[in-house]
N, C-alpha and C positions, 0 to 999 in steps of 0.2 A: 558696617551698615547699621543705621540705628532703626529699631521698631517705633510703628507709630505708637503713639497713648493709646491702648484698648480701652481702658475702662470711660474714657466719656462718649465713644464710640458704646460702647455695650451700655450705657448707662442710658443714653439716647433712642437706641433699639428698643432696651428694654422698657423704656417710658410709650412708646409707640406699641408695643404689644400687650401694654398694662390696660391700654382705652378699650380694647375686643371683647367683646362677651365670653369667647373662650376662656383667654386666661383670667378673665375674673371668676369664671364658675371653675376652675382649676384652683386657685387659691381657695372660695371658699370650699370648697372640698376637702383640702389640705389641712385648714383651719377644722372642719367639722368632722370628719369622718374618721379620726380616732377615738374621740367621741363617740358616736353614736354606735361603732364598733366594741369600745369598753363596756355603755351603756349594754349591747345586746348578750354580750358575754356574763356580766356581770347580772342580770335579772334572767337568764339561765340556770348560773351558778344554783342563784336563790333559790327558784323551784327545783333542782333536783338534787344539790350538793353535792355536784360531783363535776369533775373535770370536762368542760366542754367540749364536744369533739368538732374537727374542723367542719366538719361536712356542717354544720349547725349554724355557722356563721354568717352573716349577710356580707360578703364580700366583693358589691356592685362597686358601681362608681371608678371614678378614675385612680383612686388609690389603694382599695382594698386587703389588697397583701401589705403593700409599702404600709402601710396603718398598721397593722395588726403587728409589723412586725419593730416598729417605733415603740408598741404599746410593751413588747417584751422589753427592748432597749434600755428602755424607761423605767422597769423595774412595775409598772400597773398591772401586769397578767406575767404568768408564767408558764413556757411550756414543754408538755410531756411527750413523749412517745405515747399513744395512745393503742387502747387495744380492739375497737371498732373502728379506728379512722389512723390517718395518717400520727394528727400530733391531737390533743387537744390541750386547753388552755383552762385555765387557773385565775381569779384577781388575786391578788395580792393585797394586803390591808391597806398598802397606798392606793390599789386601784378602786379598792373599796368607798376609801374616803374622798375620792376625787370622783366618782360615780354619785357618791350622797348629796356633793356639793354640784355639781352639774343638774341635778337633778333637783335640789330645791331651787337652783336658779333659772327653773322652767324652760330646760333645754331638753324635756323627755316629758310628752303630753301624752301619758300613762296613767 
């Protein structure tokens, strides 16, 4: 018995759930919010020089953890066992220079 072709079925679906203000504000979320999560970690870092602890982290939105924890992936932040908080978190010189550059291209109105 042969299966039907999913993907222009799912391509289909998926074109009719891209029109919804949901998943448009679900992408840009996806698109921004490891950003703006790097961004908060990272001018943390600055003021106190030390490992940021998770409790400190703005972690709303629909992605939150899923972000923070692509930003490890990635190699932008690193994280520690921490000894006030669960983990806290680190940039990393990549996260640094990817935070400098977000940030003169006026993605951070600070």
């Amino acid at each position: 018995m042969r299966r039907p072709k999913v993907s222009s079925s799912l391509d289909d679906f998926n074109a009719l759930l891209a029109r919804t203000d949901v998943i448009r504000q679900l992408h840009e979320s996806l698109v921004r919010e490891p950003a703006y999560i790097l961004g908060h970690i990272c001018r943390i870092h600055e003021q106190s020089g030390q490992c940021v602890p998770d409790h400190r982290l703005l972690l709303g939105g629909f992605l939150g953890e899923d972000s923070l924890r692509a930003l490890v992936e990635a190699g932008l932040v690193t994280k520690e066992v921490g000894q006030t908080s669960v983990y806290c978190y680190t940039p990393t010189a990549a996260g640094k220079e990817q935070y400098a550059k977000l940030k003169t291209g006026g993605l951070f109105s600070y």
